[in-house]
DORO-344890 format. One record per residue (C-alpha): residue number from 1; x negated, y, z negated. Coordinates in nm, 2 decimals, decimal comma. Layout:
- i;east;north;up
- NUM;X;Y;Z
...
//
This chain:
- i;east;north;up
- 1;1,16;-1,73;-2,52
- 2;1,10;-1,45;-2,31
- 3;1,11;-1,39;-1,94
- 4;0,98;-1,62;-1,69
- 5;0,82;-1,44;-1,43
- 6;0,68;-1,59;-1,06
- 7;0,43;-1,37;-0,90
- 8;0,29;-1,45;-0,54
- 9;-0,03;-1,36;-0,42
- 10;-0,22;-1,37;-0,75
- 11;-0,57;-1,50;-0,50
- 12;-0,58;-1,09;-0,46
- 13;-0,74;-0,85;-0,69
- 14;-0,41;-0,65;-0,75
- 15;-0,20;-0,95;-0,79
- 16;-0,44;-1,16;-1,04
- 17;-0,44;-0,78;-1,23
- 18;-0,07;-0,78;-1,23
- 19;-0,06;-1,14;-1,38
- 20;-0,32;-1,07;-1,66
- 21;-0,08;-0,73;-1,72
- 22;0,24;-0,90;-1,74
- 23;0,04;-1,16;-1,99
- 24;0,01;-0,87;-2,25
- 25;0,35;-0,77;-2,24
- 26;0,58;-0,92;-2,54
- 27;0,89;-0,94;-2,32
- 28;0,73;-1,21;-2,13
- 29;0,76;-1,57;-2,23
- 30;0,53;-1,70;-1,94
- 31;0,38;-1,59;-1,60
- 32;0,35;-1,81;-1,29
- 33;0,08;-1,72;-1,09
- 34;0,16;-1,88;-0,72
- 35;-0,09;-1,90;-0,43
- 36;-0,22;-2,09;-0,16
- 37;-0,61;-2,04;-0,23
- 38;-0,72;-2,07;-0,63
- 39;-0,81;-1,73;-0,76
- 40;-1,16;-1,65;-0,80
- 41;-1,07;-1,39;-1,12
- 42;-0,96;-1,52;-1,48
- 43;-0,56;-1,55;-1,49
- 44;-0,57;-1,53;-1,90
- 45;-0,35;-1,80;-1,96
- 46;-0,09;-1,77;-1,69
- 47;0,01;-2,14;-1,55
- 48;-0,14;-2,13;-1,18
- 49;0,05;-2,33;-0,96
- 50;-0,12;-2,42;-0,62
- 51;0,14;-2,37;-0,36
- 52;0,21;-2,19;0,00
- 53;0,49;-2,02;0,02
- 54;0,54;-2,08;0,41
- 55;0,68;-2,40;0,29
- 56;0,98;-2,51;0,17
- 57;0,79;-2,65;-0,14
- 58;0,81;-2,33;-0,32
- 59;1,19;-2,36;-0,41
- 60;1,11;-2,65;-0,63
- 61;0,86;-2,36;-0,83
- 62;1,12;-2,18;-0,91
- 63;1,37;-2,47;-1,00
- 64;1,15;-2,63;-1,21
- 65;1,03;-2,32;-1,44
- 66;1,39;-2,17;-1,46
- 67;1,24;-1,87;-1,30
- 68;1,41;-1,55;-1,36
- 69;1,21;-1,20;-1,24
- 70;1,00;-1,26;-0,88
- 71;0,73;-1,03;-0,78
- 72;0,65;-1,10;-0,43
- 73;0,32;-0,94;-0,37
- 74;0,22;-1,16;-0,08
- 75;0,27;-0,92;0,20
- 76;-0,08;-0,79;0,29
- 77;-0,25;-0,61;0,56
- 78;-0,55;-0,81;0,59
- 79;-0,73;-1,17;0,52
- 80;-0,77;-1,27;0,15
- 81;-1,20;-1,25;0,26
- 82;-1,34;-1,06;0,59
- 83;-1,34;-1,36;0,82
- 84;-1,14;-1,57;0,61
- 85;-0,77;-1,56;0,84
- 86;-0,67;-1,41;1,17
- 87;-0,41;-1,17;1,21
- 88;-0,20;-1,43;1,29
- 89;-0,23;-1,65;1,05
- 90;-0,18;-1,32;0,82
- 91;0,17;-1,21;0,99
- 92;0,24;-1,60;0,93
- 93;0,23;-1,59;0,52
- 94;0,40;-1,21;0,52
- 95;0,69;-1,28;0,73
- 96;0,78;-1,67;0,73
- 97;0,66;-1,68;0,37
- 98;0,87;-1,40;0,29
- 99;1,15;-1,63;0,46
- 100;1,09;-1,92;0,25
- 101;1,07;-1,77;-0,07
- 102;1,37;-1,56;-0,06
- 103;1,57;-1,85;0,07
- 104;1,44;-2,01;-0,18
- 105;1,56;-1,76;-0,44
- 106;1,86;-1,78;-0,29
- 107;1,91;-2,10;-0,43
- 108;1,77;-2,07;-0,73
- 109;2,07;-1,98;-1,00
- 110;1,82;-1,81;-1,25
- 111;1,62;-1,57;-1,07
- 112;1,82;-1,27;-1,16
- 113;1,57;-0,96;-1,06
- 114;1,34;-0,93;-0,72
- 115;1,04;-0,66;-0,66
- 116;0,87;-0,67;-0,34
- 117;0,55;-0,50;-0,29
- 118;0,65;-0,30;0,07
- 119;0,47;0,04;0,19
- 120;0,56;0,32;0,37
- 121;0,38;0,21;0,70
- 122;0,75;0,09;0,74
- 123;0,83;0,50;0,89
- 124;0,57;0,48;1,15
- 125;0,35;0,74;1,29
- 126;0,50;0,91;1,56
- 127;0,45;1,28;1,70
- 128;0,83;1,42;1,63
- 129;0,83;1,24;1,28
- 130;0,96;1,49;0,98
- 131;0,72;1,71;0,75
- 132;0,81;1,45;0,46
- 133;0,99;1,10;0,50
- 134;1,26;1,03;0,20
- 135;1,42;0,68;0,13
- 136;1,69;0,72;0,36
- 137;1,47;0,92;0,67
- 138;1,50;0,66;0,98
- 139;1,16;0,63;1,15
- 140;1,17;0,78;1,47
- 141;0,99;0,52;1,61
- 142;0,97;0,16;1,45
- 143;0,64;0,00;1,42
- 144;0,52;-0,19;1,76
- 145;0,26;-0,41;1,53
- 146;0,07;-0,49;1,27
- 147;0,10;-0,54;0,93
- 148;0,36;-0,25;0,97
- 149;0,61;-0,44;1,19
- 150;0,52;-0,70;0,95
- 151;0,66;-0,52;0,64
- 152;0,99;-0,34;0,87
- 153;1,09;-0,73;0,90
- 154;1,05;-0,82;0,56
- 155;1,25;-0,59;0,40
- 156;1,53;-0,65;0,66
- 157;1,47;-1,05;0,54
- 158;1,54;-0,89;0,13
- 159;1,83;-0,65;0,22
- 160;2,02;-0,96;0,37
- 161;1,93;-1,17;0,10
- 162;2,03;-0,90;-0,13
- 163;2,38;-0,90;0,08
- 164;2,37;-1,26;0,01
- 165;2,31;-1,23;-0,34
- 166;2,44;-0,95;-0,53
- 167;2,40;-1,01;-0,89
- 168;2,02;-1,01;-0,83
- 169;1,87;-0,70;-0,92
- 170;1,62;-0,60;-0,60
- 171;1,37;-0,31;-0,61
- 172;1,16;-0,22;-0,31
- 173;0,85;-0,03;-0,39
- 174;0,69;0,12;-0,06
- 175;0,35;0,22;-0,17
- 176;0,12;0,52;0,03
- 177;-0,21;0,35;0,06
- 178;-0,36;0,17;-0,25
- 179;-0,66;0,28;-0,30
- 180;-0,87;0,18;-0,62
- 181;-1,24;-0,03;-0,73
- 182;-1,08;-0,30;-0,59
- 183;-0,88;-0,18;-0,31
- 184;-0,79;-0,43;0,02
- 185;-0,60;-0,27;0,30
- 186;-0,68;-0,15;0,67
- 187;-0,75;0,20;0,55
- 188;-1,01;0,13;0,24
- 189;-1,17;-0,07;0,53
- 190;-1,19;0,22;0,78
- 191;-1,31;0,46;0,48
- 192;-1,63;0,17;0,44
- 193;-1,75;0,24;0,80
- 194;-2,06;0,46;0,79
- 195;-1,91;0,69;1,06
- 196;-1,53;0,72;1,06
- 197;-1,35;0,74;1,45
- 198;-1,13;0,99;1,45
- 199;-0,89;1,13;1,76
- 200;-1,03;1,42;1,92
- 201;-0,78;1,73;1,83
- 202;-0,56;1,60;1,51
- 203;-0,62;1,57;1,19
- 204;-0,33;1,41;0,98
- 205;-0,20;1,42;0,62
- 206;-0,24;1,13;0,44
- 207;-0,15;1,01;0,07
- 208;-0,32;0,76;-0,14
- 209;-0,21;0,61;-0,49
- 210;-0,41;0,47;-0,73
- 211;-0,43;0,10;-0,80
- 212;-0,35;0,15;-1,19
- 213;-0,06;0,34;-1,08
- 214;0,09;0,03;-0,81
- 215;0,02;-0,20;-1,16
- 216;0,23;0,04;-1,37
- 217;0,48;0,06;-1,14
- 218;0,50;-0,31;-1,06
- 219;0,50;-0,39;-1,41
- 220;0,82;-0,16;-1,50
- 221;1,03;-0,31;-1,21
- 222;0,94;-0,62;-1,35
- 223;1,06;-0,52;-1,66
- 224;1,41;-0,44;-1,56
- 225;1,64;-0,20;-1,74
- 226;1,50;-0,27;-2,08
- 227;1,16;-0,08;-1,95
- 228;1,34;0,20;-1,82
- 229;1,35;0,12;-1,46
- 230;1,72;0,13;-1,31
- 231;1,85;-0,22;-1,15
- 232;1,77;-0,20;-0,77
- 233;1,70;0,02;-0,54
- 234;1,41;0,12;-0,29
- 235;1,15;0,38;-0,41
- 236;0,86;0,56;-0,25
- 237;0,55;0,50;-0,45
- 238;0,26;0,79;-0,39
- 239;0,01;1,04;-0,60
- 240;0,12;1,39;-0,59
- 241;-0,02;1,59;-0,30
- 242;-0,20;1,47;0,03
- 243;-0,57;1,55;0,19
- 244;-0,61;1,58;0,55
- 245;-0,84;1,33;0,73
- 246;-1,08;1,58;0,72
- 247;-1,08;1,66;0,41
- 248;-1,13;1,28;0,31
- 249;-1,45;1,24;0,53
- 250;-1,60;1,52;0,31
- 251;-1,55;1,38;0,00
- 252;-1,65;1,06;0,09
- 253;-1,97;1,16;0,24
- 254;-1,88;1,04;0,57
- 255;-1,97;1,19;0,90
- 256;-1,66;1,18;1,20
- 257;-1,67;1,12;1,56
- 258;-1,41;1,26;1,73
- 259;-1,27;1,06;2,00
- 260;-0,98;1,06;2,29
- 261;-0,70;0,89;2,23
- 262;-0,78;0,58;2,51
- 263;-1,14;0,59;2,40
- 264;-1,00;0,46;2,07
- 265;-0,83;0,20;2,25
- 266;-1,07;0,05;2,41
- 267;-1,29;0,02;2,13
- 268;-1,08;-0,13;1,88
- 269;-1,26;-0,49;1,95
- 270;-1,63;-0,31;1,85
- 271;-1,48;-0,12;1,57
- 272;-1,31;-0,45;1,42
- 273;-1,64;-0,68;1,44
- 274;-1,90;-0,36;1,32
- 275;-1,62;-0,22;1,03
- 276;-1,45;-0,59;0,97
- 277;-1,12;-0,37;0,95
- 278;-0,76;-0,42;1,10
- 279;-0,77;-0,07;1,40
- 280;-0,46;-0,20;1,50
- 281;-0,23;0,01;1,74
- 282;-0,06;0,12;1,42
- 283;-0,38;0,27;1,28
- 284;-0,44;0,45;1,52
- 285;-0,12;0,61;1,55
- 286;-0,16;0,70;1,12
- 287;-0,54;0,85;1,24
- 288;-0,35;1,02;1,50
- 289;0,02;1,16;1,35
- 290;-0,03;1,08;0,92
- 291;0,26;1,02;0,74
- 292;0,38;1,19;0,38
- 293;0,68;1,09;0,20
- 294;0,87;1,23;-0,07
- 295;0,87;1,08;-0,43
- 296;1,15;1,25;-0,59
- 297;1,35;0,93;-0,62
- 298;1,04;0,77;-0,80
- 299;1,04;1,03;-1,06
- 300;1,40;1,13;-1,11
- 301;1,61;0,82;-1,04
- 302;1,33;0,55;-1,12
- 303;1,16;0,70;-1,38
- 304;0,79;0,65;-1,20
- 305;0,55;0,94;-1,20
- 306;0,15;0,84;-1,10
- 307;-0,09;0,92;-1,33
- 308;-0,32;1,02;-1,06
- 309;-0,26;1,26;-0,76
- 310;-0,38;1,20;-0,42
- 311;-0,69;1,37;-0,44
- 312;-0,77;1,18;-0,75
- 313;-0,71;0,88;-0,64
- 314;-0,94;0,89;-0,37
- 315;-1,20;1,06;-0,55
- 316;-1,18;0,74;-0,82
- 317;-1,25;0,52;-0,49
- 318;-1,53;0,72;-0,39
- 319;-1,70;0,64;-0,73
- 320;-1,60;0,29;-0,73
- 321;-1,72;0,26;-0,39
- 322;-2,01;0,53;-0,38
- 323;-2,02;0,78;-0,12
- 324;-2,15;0,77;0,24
- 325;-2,50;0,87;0,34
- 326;-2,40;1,23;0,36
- 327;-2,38;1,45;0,01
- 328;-2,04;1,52;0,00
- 329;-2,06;1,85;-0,18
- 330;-2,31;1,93;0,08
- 331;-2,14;1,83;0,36
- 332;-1,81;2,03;0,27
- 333;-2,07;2,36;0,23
- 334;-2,20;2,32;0,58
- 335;-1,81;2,27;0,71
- 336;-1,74;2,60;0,51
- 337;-1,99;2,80;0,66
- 338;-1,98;2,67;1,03
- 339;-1,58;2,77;1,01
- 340;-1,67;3,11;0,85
- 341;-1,84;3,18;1,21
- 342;-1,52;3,05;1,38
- 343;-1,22;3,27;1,44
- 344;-1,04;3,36;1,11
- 345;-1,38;3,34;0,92
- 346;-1,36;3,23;0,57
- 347;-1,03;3,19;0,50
- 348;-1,01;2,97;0,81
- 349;-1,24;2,77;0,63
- 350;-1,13;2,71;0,27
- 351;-0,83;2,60;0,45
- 352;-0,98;2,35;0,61
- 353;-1,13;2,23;0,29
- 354;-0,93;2,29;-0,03
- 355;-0,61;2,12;0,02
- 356;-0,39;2,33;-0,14
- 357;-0,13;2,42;0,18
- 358;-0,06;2,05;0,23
- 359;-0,03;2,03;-0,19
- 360;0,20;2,29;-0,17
- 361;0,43;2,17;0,11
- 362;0,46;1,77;-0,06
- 363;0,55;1,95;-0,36
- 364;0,86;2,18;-0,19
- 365;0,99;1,86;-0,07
- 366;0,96;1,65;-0,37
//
């Protein structure tokens, strides 16, 4: 017969992708697609089953399809559609449906293997943080807010239901930012304004991984030890190498305006209803501090190595997308030649632009 797999949040490009995916794959009997809004996108088959899992309703889903593998992708960062939720109503579905379903599979006898869709907003942003965050690195400081507070309390929701339930196999994949034709999070917002904020005197390290690449990997945690994939366990999920903020704006074609720190602040209202994106504190503390994690447990323990490195990765949204008003090959020639007149000359400024020190120091740390 096949598996019998539930996955949430199918309304969502990624998710209805991951549905259509799982479809194809011979080791699957059938595919439940869950949600509370109908998708918009072709499910190829999969049953859809109207439901909300905020409510209780959701543990007679799994009872009455025997289901045995959940993917919870349901945590998200903003509305299904700009204007279509507040941020309430979003940290409503991420954490208390997170609750309900997982108390839900905690009843269910025949749901035997659990992936959640986490990220690794769940370290923070903070100004002592370490060069390179591993699975086991404690944030220095947790979250305050947002849909990073949001994802620190549902994974402390899966490791007590994992307590509770032992003999379910739970994998944790805490994605860098998904990036993709399709991408929907706070940051692929802030990259669609035509003039990116930025805080006057840093200029973090950020990673990005593809949207084919969070499919792969969702697919072979889903798949469970006949794919490959180990049992359990909490892996880091990120394209090799990171770009500074800088170097982003450039390839993107977007111009910056640096700003202080409170400035930022006390703009957040205008930027949200101009950019229709979440610049929550939390942003603004990634815009300010970055964050880069390792991924060496991904590829040696897990088996998971993207196809596409960071720089890739955003360059494939930048086509999807199409780049800002500036040429970005132009724009990255004027930056080169303005730092050549700055202390340090040139090589001050193919620093600035090529990457390769911030390549070089993710890949000495995994």
């Amino acid at each position: 017969m096949g598996k019998v797999v539930l996955v949430t949040g199918v309304a969502r490009s990624l998710g209805g992708r991951l549905v259509r995916r799982l479809q194809r794959d011979p080791d699957v009997g059938r595919v439940i697609a869950v949600d509370a809004v109908p998708p918009a996108h072709e499910l190829d088959g999969a049953e859809f089953v109207p439901a909300d899992i905020r409510h209780p309703a959701i543990g007679k889903v799994l009872a009455e399809h025997a289901v045995d593998t959940v993917v919870h992708m349901d945590v998200q960062g903003t509305p299904l559609a700009p204007g279509g939720g507040s941020r309430a109503s979003v940290k409503e579905t991420n954490v208390i449906g997170a609750m309900q379903l997982l108390g839900a599979c905690q009843k269910a006898p025949s749901v035997s293997r659990l992936v959640i869709k986490s990220t690794t907003s769940v370290y923070g942003s903070a100004p002592r943080d370490p060069a390179v965050f591993d699975e086991t690195t404690p944030p220095k400081a947790l979250p305050s807010g947002g849909f990073a507070k949001d994802a620190v309390e549902v994974e402390g929701y899966v490791r007590g239901f994992a307590r509770r339930r032992p003999d379910v196999a739970v994998t944790v994949l805490r994605f860098a930012h998904i990036l993709g034709p399709a991408a929907e999070s706070p940051l692929a917002a802030y990259f669609a304004l035509p003039v990116l904020p930025t805080v006057l005197g840093y200029d973090p390290r950020l990673q990005f991984v593809h949207d084919d690449d969070a499919l792969d990997v969702l697919c072979l945690a889903a798949g469970g030890p006949a794919k490959g994939a180990l049992t359990a366990g909490t892996f880091n999920i990120a394209g090799s190498g990171v770009l500074l903020l800088s170097q982003c704006a450039r390839r993107i074609g977007r111009p910056t305006v640096p700003m202080l720190l409170p400035a930022i602040r006390w703009s957040r209202s205008a930027l949200r209803s101009v950019g229709a994106t979440d610049f929550s504190p939390e942003q603004i503390r990634l815009l300010t501090h970055g964050r880069v994690v390792s991924t060496t447990r991904a590829r040696e323990v897990f088996g998971f190595v993207p196809r596409r490195t960071t720089e890739e990765t955003l360059e494939a949204f930048v086509q999807a997308r199409g780049a800002g008003w500036l040429p970005p090959g132009a724009l990255a020639a004027a930056v080169d030649r303005i730092a050549g007149l700055l202390p340090g000359g040139a090589a001050a400024g193919v620093r600035a632009t090529d990457g390769a020190e911030p390549q070089e120091e993710v890949r000495q740390h995994g």
